[in-house]
N, C-alpha and C positions, 0 to 999 in steps of 0.2 A: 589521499584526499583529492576529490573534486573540484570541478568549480562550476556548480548547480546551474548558472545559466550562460556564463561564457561560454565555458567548458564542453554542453552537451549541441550535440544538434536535433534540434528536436523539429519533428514532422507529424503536423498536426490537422486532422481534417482533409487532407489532402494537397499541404502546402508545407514548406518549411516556414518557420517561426526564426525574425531576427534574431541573430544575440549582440545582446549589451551588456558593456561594462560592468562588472558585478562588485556590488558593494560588501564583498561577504559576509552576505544573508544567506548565500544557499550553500554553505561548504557540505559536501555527501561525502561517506566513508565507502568505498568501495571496496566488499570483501565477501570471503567467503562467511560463509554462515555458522561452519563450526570455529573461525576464528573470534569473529564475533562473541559468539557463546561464551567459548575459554575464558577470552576478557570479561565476559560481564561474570564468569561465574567466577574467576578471581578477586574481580574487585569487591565481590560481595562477601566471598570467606575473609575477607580482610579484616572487615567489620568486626571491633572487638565481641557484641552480642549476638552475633550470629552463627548457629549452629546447624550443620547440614545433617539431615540423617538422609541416608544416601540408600538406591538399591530398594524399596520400600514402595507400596502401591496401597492408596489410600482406601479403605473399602465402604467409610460410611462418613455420618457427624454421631457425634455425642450430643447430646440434645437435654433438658432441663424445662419443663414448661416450654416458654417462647423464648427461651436460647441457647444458641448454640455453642457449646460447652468445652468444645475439642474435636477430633478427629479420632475415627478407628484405623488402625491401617495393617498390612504382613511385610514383616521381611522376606525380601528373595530367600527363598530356599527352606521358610519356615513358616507351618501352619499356623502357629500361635498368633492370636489378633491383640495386639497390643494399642492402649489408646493414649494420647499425648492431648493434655488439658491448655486451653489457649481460651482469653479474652475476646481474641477477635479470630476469623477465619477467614484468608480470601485464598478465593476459591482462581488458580491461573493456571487449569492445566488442558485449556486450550477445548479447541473446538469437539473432542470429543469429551465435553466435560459431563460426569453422572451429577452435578448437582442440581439440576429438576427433577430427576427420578429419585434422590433421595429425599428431597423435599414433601412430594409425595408421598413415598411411604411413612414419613413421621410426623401427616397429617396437615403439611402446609400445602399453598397454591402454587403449581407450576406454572411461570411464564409464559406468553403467550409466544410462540415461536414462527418465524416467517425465515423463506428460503425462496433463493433463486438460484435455477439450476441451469447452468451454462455449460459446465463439464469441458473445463479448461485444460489444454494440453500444452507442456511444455517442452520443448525440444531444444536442449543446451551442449554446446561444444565449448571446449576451453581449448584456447586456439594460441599459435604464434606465427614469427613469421608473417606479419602482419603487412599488404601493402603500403613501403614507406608514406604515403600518404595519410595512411591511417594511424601513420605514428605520432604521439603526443608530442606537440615543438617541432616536427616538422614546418617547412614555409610552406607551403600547399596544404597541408592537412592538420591546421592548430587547432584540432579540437581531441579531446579525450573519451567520449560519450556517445553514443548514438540511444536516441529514445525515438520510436516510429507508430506513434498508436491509431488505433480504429482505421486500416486500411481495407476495405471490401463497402459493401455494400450489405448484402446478405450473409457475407460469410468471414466475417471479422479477421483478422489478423494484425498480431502485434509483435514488436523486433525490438530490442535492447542489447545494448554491447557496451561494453565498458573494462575497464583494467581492477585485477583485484590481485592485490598483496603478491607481487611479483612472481606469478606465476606463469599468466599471459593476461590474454582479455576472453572475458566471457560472454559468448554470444545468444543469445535465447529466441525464437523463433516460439510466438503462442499462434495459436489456434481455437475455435471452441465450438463446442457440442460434436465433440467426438470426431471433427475433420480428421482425415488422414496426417500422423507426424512425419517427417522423414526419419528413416531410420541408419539411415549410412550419411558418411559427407556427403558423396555424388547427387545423391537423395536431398540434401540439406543444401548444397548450390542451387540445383534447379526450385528448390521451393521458394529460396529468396528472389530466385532470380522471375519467378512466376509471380510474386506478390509485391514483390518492397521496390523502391526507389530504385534506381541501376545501383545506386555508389556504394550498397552493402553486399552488391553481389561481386562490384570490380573490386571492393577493400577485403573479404575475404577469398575470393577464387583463388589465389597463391598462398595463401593458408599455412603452416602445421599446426594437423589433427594434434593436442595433446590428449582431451580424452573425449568421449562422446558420438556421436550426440546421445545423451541420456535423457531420458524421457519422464517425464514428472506428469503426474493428473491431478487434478481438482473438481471436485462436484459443481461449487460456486461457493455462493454466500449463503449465511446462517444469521440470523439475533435474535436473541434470547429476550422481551422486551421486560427484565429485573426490574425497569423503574414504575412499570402498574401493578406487582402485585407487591404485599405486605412481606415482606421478610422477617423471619427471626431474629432477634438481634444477635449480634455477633458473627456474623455473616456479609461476606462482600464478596463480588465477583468483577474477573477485570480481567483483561484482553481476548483474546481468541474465545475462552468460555463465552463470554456478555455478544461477542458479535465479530464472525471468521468471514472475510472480505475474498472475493474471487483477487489471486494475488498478481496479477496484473497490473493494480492499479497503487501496488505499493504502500500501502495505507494502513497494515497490522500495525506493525512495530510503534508506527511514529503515533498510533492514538493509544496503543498500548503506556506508550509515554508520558502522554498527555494526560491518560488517565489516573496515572503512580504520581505526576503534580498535584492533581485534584485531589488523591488520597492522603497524600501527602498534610495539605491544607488542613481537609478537617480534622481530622486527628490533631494537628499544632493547634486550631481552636477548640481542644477538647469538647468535640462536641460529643452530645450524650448517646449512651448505646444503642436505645431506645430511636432515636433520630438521627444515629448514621448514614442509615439503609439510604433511606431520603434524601438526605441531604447529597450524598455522594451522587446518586443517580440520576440528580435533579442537575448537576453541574455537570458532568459525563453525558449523558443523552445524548446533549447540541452537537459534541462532539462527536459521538456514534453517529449518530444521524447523519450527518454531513458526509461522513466516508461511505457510510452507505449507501446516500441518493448518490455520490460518483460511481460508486464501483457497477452498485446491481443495475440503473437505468446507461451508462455505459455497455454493460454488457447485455442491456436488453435493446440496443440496436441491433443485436443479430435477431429476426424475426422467429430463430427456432428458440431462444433461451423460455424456460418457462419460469414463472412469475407475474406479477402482478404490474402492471402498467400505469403510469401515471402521468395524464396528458399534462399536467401544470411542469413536472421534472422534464421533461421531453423539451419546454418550450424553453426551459432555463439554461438544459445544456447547449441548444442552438444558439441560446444568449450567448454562454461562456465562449463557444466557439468562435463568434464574434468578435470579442473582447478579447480574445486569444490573437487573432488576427488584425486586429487594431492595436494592440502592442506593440506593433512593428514600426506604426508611426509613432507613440506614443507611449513614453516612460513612465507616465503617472498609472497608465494602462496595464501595462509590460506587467512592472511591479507588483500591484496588487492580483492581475491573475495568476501570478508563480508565488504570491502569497498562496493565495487560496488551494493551488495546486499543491505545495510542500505542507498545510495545515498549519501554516504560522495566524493566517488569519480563519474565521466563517465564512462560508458563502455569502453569508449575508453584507460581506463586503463590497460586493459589487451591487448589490445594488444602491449605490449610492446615485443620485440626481444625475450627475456630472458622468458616469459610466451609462446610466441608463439614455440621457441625452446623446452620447457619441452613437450609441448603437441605432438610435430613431435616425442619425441621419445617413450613420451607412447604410441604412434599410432604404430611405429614400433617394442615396445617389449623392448624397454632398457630403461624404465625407469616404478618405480613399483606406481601404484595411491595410496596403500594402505587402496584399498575397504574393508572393512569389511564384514564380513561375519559373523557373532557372530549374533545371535537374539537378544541380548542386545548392545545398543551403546557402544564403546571404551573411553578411557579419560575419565576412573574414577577419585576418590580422589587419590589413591595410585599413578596412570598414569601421572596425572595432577603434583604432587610435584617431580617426579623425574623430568619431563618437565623444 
């Protein structure tokens, strides 16, 4: 477990970002991702009414007039298409999901689909050995985290490090539209040491390699926009299917979450089947939405990403990054932008009077962000407890 904003050092826009005292708002699990999994596919078989059929690849819906009646699917290893009858269906088998194309074939409307293509590269080492400084509770180096985004100009670069499930720490080094990765450590020093801050190339240079660097891609982003056209009933779609975020900016999972609340909800007010569709899509959106103006106008600061541009999101992120860096004077600040960054609140948070006033006068000169300038992050231990 973390500690979301003490804990990380976050480097943002071209400065580091305060840390303050955290009221644990932001505790983060950091781990690997098949651990993850395990636990969550535990917790679920536990459920006395849940049953897994396991091994199995869905091939269709079963269909009835305007609803959808169950699923067709094969067992691994057997040709026979068996079909399994269900009330409701949702549909969460991620970004390459067939459920526009089957919609189509049994005469419904396919969603309108929008993409931005960034072609995200990842380059991860799981590392030990770590310069004591780098170690969590050391007195020179109390922090756990490093998070380093939008470093370049024209050619983006982003850096994350952090400790998962006693392994070591994991380091990840992005890239995007197909820059060159490194593909060895010696290769992986000099890239940090060519792009990031000095302190991620003097805290990993004495290193051990545990494995890596492993290299991961991504296209970008995808959504699917389910909430204009007419569904079936009995029909619902949720996380990566509905809308698969360039994974940079962290943001599957926790609207994945978000969304299984929402779903959660109308079902406990029985709402009717006929008025699911709607109703869920209608309360989800805000929340799609919002991860998606961060992820893909994010990753459309690099001038090659292709996609659709939007000068109003351009002028908001410049906002954020404002109020990013006015946090450092200012806790009411701090706060609600590592809201809106973690998705506890909307964007629409910040625009409150009182955020938007700070920012008019950092534009004009009377009021100070308290950018840093230091090579090393601000909000040490010492900084933190007079705090």
């Amino acid at each position: 477990m973390s500690d979301g904003t003490n804990g990380w050092l976050h480097y943002f826009e071209g400065s580091w970002i305060r840390r303050r005292p955290c009221d644990d708002r932001y505790p983060l699990i950091c781990c690997r991702r098949p651990v993850l999994e395990s636990m969550i596919r535990k917790h679920v078989l536990e459920i006395p009414n849940v049953e897994l059929i396991d091994g199995c690849t869905v091939s269709n819906f079963t269909v009835d007039g305007n609803q959808i009646t169950g699923i067709k699917y094969h067992q691994k290893g057997d040709e026979e298409e068996y079909e399994l009858a269900s009330n409701l269906v949702v549909d969460c088998t991620g970004r390459n999901s067939h459920t526009p194309q089957w919609l189509a074939k049994l005469g419904f409307k396919e969603p309108e689909q929008k993409e931005v293509v960034s072609h995200v590269t990842y380059s991860t080492c799981i590392l030990d050995n770590i310069s004591q400084k780098g170690r969590p509770g050391h007195p020179e180096g109390d922090w756990e985290c490093i998070a380093i985004y939008s470093v370049g100009k024209t050619d983006l670069k982003s850096f994350f490090m952090f400790p998962i499930d006693g392994v070591g720490l994991m380091a990840t080094a992005t890239s995007f539209n197909n820059d060159p990765a490194p593909l060895n450590f010696e290769e992986y020093l000099e890239f940090l040491k060519n792009y990031y801050p000095h302190i991620v190339h003097d805290v990993l240079k004495d290193a051990k390699v545990v494995t890596g660097p492993a290299i991961y891609k991504n296209k970008g982003s995808i959504r699917n926009y389910y909430e204009n056209v007419q569904l079936p009933s009995g029909l619902l779609v949720a996380g990566d299917a509905v809308a698969s975020f360039s994974p940079v900016y962290g943001q599957g999972i926790a609207v994945a979450c978000l969304e299984a609340e929402q779903l959660q909800k109308v079902l406990e007010e029985n709402t009717p089947s006929e008025k699911l569709s709607s109703v869920y899509f209608s309360r989800v959106s805000p929340i799609i939405g919002a991860a998606w103006d961060l992820a893909t106008n994010g990753d459309m600061k690099d001038p090659r990403t292709v996609g659709k541009r939007s000068f109003v999101m351009n002028i908001i992120l410049k906002y954020f990054a404002i109020l990013m860096h006015l946090g450092n004077n200012d806790s009411s600040i701090h706060r609600v932008t590592f809201d809106v960054m973690h998705m506890r609140q909307l964007p629409t948070a910040i625009m409150k009077p009182k955020f938007l006033f700070a920012a008019f006068l950092y534009l004009i000169g009377l009021k100070d962000s308290g950018i840093s300038k230091q090579p090393f992050p601000p909000g040490g231990e010492k900084e933190r407890i007079a705090a």
